[in-house]
C-alpha positions, 0 to 999 in steps of 0.5 A, a space after each residue: 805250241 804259241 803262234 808267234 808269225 802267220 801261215 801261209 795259207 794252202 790248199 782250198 776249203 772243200 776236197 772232194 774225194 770218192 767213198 761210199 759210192 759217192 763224193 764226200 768232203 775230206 778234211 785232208 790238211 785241215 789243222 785243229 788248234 787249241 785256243 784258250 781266251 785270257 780276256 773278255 776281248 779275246 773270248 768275244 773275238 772267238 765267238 764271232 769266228 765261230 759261225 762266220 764260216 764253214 770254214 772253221 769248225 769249233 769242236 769245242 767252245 765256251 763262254 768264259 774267259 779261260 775255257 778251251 776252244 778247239 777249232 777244225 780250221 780249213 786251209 785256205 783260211 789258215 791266214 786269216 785265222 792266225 791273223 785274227 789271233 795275232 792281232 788280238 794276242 792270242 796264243 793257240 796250241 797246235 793240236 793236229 796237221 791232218 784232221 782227216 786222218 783221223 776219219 780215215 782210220 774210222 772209215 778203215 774200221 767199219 769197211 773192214 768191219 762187215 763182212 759177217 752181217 751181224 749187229 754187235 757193239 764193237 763197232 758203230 753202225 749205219 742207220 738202216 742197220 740200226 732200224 733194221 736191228 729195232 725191228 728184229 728185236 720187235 719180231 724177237 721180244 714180246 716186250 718190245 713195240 716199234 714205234 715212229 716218233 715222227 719222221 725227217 726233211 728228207 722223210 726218213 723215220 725217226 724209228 723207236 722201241 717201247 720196252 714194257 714188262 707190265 702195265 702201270 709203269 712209269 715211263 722213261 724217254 730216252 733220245 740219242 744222235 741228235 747231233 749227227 756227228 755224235 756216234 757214240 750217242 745212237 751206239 749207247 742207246 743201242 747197247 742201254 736197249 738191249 741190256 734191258 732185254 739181255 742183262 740179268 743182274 738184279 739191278 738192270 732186271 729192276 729198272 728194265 721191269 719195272 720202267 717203260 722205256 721210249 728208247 730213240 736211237 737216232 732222232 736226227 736220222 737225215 744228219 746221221 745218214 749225211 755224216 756216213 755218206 757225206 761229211 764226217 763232222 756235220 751236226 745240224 739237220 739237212 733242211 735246205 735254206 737259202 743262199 746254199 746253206 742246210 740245216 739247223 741244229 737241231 737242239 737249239 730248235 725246241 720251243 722253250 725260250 727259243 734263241 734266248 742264249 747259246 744259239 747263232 741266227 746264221 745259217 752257217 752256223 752249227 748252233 743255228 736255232 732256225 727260223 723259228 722254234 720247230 722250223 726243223 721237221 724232226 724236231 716238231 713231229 717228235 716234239 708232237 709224239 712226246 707230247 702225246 706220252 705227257 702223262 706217261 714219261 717221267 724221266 727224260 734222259 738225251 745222250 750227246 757226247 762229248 766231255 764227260 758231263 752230266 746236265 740238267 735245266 736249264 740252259 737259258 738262264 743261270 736262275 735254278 730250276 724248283 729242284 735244283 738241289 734234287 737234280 744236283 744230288 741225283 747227278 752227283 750220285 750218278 756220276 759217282 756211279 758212273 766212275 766205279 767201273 772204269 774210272 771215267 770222271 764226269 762234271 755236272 751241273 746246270 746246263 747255264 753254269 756247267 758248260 755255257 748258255 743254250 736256249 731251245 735243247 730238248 732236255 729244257 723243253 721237257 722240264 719246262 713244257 712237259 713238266 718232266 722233272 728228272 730231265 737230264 743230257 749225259 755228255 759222254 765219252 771222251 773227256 775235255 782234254 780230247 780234241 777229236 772226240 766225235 771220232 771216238 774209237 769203237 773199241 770205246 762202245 762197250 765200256 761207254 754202254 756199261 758205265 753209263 748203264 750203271 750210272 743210270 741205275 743210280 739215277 733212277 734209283 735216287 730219283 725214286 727214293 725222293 718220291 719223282 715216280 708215280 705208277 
């Protein structure tokens, strides 16, 4: 619906309850609206809103006229909000009166969830359930290696595996939950990880055998643990700047074109790059252990959600990587794949032009640094027309595993067919 009179702001910014043995925030009363600019005043009005506050919380944003913002607004500032769009006349759809209930229904499931111990995919999981997964497949599998790509602020591991089959293969690096609210990105890279080791098509058998995968479930480990203790909706990471304010993002922190686009210098902010390229602990030990593998990996693939997207460099500049075409028929057959089992649409594109300007993400500084040419970020599951799409119901795990499994079978298929792989 069109706001057409201001509303009265109630409530206070910050609820406090009791969960997880400790206080968390609630976003008990917090709306979410649909805002889309018709005009270069409106869309500019938008993007200074976003990061002027932790009161507001855009889901989604973009960088054009005519793209769609969602945006998780407080309620003491539930005034002023609607009267910025009034002045500016924009219209926004309300979305949601109860952005908490949602999260709820999600802490319902996962309370109820554990009481017989295992490790499945039909729900999402913790981060020490994670690592201690990682390490049973470790004592399990004599192809499987435990590794640490580097480790947090709070000096949390940034736990992996190395699956190998045989000596010589091409190396594949995988990376999940680099933005903390994003669950269903470790829960994919968990479910890919052990399809490698369980699946006996011949097509998943191809590629498990004949890749070495650096699987990473969690590269944002102190976030991940925040978002389940703490604050459900939290992205950066937990590093303490001043004034109060914690974290960057962590994806905006690599250092390839550094802040250049995409990225805010406020602390405040989701998409704060930092201070400067690899402020972030994690992000300069993983960066150092990539680097190490140089020679080794040859495809780098980061999963995020959501929207459905598949992505590739760059971000900072619309100008077209040397392969360009390469990486636009690769993602075009991909998500094509993608879509057979399910039906689930995905977009593609160049970071730039495909979903707005952002400088210093992981999957750029692989292409440009590394030299790793089948770089690619999947945005999966849901689509954009959702709102609440980082409280993705678990019962969505599977289904995001198996297609996205297929669509990888594809790229890496496609990619070596045009020669991108070297034993």
């Amino acid at each position: 619906m069109g706001l057409s009179v201001a509303v009265t702001a109630v409530g206070i910014c910050l609820c406090f309850g009791t969960a997880f043995g400790s206080e968390v925030a609630r976003y008990d009363n917090y709306r979410v609206y649909e805002v889309i600019p018709s005009s270069t005043n409106q869309l500019n009005l938008l993007k200074d809103l976003e990061g002027s506050s932790d009161s507001l919380i855009f889901l989604k944003s973009g960088d054009q006229v005519g793209t769609k913002f969602n945006v998780v607004v407080a309620p003491h500032k539930l005034a002023d909000f609607t009267e910025a769009l009034l002045n500016e006349g924009i219209h926004a759809r309300l979305l949601e009166t109860n952005m908490q209930k949602s999260i709820d229904e999600e802490n319902q499931r996962m309370l109820s969830k554990r009481a017989g111990g295992s490790f499945d995919f039909n729900d999402y999981y913790e981060l020490e359930d994670i690592h201690a997964w990682l390490d049973k497949l470790a004592n399990q599998y004599d192809q499987v290696e435990l590794l640490e790509g580097g480790h947090s602020y709070e000096n949390r591991s940034i736990k992996g595996v190395k699956v190998s089959y045989k000596s010589g293969n091409p190396g594949v690096f995988v990376e999940g939950g680099i933005h903390a609210r994003e669950w269903i990105s470790p829960a994919t890279v968990a479910y890919i990880l052990n399809e490698l080791l369980t699946n006996t098509d011949p097509k998943v058998r191809n590629i498990a055998e004949n890749y070495d995968w650096y699987m990473f479930p969690s590269v944002n480990p102190d976030g991940y643990v925040y978002t389940h203790k703490k604050d459900r909706l939290w992205r950066k990471t937990r590093t303490p700047y001043s004034g109060g304010c914690f974290g960057a993002d962590p994806n905006r922190n690599w250092d390839f074109h550094w802040a250049e686009q995409g990225t805010s210098n406020k602390c405040v902010s989701d998409t704060y790059g930092g201070p400067h390229p690899f402020s972030e602990v994690e992000t300069k030990t993983l960066s150092q252990f990539i680097a190490s593998l140089k020679s080794k990996i040859q495809a780098y693939i980061s999963f995020h959600s959501y929207s459905q997207l598949l992505l590739f460099p760059y971000g900072h500049t619309h100008e077209h990587t040397p392969n360009h075409n390469d990486l636009y028929d690769i993602a075009n057959a991909t998500i094509k794949s993608l879509a057979k089992r399910y039906g689930t649409y995905y977009t593609f594109g160049n970071t730039f032009d495909a979903i707005y300007p952002a400088s210093g993400a992981s999957m750029d500084w692989a292409y440009g640094t590394l030299d790793v040419k089948i770089s690619y970020t999947y945005e999966l599951r849901p689509g954009q027309e959702s709102w609440d799409g980082f409280v993705l119901p678990p019962k969505q795990i599977i289904p995001t595993g198996e297609e996205t499994l297929d669509s990888l079978v594809t790229l890496l298929e496609e990619s070596n067919g045009r020669g991108y792989f070297k034993n």
